[in-house]
RODO-2510 file (C-alpha; in nm, 4 decimals, decimal comma):
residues 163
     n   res          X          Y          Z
     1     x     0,0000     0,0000     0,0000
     2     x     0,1179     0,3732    -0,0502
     3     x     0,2391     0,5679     0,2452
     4     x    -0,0658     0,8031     0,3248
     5     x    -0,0922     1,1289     0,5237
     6     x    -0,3717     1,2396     0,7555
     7     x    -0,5087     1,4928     0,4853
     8     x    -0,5241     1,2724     0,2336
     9     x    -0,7074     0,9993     0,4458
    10     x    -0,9840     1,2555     0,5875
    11     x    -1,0321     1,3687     0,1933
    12     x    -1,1121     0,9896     0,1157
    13     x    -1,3929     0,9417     0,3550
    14     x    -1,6708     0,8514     0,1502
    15     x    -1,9202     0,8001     0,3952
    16     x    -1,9620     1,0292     0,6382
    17     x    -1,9678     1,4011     0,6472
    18     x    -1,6637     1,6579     0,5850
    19     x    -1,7176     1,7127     0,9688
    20     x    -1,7318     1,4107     1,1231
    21     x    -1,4306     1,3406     0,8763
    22     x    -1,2124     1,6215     1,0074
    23     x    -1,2936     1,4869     1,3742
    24     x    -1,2393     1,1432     1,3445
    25     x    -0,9545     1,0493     1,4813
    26     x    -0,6751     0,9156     1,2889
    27     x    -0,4004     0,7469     1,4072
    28     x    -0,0618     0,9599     1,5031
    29     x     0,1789     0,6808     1,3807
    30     x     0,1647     0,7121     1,0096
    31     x     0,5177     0,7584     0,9410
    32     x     0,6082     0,4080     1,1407
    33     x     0,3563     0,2397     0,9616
    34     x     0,5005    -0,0875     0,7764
    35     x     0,3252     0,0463     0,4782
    36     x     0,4940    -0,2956     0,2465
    37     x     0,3104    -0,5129     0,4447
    38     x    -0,0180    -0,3305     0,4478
    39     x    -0,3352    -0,4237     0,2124
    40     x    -0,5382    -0,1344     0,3634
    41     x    -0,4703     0,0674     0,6358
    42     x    -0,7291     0,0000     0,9443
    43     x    -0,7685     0,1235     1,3091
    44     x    -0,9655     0,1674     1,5809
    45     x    -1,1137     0,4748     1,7428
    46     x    -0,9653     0,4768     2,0995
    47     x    -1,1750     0,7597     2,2082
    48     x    -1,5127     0,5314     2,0789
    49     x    -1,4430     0,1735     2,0968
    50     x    -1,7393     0,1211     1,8769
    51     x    -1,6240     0,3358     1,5732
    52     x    -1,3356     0,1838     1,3373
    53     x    -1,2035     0,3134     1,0173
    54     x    -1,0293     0,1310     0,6971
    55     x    -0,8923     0,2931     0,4258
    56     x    -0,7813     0,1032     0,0906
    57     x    -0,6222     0,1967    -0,2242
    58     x    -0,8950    -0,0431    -0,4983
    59     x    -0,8104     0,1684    -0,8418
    60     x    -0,4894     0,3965    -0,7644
    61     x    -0,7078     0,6685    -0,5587
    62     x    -0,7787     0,6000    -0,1657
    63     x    -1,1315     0,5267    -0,0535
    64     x    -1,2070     0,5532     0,3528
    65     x    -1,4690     0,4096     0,5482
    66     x    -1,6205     0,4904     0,8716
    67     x    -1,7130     0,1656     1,0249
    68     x    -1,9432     0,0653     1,3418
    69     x    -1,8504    -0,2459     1,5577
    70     x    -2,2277    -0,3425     1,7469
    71     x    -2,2018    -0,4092     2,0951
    72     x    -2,1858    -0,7849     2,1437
    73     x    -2,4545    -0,9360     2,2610
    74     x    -2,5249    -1,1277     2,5492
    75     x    -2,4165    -1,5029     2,5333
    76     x    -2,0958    -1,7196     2,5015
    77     x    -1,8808    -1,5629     2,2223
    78     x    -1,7757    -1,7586     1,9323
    79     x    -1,4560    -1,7823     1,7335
    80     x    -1,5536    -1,6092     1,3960
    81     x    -1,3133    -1,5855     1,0462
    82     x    -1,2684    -1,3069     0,9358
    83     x    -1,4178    -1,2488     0,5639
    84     x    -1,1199    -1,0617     0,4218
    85     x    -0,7868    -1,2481     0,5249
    86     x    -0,9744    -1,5706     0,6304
    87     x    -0,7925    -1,5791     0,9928
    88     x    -0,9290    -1,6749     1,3236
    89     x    -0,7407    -1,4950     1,5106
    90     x    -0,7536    -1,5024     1,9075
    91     x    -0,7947    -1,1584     1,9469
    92     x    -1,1448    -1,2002     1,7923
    93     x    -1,3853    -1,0623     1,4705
    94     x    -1,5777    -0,8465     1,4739
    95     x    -1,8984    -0,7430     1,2282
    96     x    -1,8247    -0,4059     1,1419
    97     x    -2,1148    -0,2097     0,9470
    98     x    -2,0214     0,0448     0,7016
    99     x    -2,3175     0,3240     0,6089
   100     x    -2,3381     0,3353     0,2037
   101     x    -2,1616     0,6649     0,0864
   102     x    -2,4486     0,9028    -0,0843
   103     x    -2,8411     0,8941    -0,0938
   104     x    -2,8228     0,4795     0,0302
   105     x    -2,6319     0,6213     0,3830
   106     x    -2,8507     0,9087     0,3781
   107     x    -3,1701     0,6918     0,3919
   108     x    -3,0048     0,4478     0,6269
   109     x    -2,8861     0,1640     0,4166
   110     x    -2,5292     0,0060     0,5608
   111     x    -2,3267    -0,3241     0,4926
   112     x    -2,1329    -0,5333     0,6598
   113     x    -1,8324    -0,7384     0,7060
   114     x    -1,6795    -0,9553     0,9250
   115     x    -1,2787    -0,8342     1,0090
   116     x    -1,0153    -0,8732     1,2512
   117     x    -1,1107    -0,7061     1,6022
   118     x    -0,7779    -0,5079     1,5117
   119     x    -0,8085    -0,4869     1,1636
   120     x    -0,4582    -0,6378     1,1078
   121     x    -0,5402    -0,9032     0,8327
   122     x    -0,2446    -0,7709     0,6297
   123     x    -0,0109    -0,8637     0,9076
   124     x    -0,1683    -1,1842     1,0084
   125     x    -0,1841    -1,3153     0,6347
   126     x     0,2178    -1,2238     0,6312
   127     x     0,3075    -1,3946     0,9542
   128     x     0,4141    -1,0192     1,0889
   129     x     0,1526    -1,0326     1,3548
   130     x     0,0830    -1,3791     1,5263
   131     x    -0,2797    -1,4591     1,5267
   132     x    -0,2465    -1,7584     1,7912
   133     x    -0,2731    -2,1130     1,7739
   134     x    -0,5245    -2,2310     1,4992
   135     x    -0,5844    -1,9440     1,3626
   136     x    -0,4663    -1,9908     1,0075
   137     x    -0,5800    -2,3003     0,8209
   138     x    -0,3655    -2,4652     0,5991
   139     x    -0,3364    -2,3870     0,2611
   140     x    -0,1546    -2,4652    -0,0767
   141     x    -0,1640    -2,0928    -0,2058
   142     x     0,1379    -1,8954    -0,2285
   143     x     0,1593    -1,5769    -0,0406
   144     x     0,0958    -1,3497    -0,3697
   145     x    -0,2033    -1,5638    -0,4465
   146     x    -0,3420    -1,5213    -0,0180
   147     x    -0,2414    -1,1621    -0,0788
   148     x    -0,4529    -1,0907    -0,3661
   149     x    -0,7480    -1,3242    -0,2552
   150     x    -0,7111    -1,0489     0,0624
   151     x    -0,7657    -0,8010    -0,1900
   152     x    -1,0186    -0,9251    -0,3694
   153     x    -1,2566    -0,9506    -0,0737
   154     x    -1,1628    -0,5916     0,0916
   155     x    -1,2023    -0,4476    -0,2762
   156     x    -1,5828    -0,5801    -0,3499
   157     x    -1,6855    -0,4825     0,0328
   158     x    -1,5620    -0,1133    -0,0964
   159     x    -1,7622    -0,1626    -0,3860
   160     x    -2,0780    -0,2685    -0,1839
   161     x    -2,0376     0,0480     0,0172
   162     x    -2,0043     0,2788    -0,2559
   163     x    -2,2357     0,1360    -0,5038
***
C-alpha cells in the first residue's frame, strides 16, 4: 500500500460528512507504519471503541470508510473468520457495518463485514503479527495468491459500500 498522510485519508472518507471526517480520529503513527506489508490501512477509534475506520487503495485513488462495531450481545462468544484475510485470530472478529456513501447512507442503508477485532489481516496473512494457535488453516496458495485473494474480498466490500 502507498504511504498516506492524515489529509489525504480525511479527503477519502466517503461516507460520512466533511465534519465528522475532520474529527475522526486518525491514528498519530503514520510515518512508522510498515506500509509494504499493508493491504489497507485500518484502526480503531480509541476515544469510541465502537467506531473503526479502513482505508484502501482499490483503483490507484484511496477510498475511507467509517465503520461501526455493534455491541456484542449477550451469550458465550464464538470464534468467527474473518471475511477478508480468512484468519481466526484469538484476538477475535468483529462485524463491522459500514453506512453506504451518498443517498443509500442518507436513507439508512449500511453493509457489513466480518474483520479482525484489530483490523490487522495484512499482518496476520504475512506472519508479521501472530494470530495464535489455529488461527490460520492450511493452505496450498502462495503468499501473492493469499495476498490478492485479501484483496479481492476488501475491494468488493468497498464496492458494496459505494455502489
Amino acid at each position: 500500500m502507498i504511504p498516506l498522510t492524515e489529509p489525504e485519508i480525511r479527503a477519502a472518507f466517503v461516507n460520512c460528512t466533511k465534519g465528522e471526517a475532520k474529527r475522526l480520529h486518525v491514528p498519530r503513527d503514520l510515518g512508522t507504519r510498515p506500509w509494504d506489508d499493508l493491504d489497507f490501512l485500518g484502526w480503531r477509534d480509541p476515544q469510541a471503541l465502537d467506531r473503526a475506520y479502513l482505508v484502501a487503495v482499490p483503483d490507484g485513488r484511496p477510498v475511507a470508510l467509517a465503520l461501526r462495531r455493534p455491541s456484542p450481545g449477550p451469550g458465550r462468544q464464538r470464534r468467527t473468520m474473518c471475511s477478508v484475510c480468512l484468519t481466526n485470530p484469538v484476538g477475535g472478529v468483529s462485524l463491522m457495518v459500514a453506512r453506504k456513501a451518498g443517498k443509500a447512507g442518507q436513507q439508512g442503508n449500511s453493509v457489513g463485514i466480518y474483520l479482525c477485532d484489530d483490523l490487522a489481516c495484512s499482518l496476520y496473512l504475512r506472519g508479521r503479527k501472530d494470530a495464535g494457535p489455529g488461527a490460520r488453516l492450511p493452505e496450498s496458495l502462495t503468499l501473492e495468491e493469499k495476498i490478492a485473494r485479501t484483496v479481492a474480498h476488501l475491494t468488493a466490500f468497498v464496492a458494496r459500500v459505494t455502489s
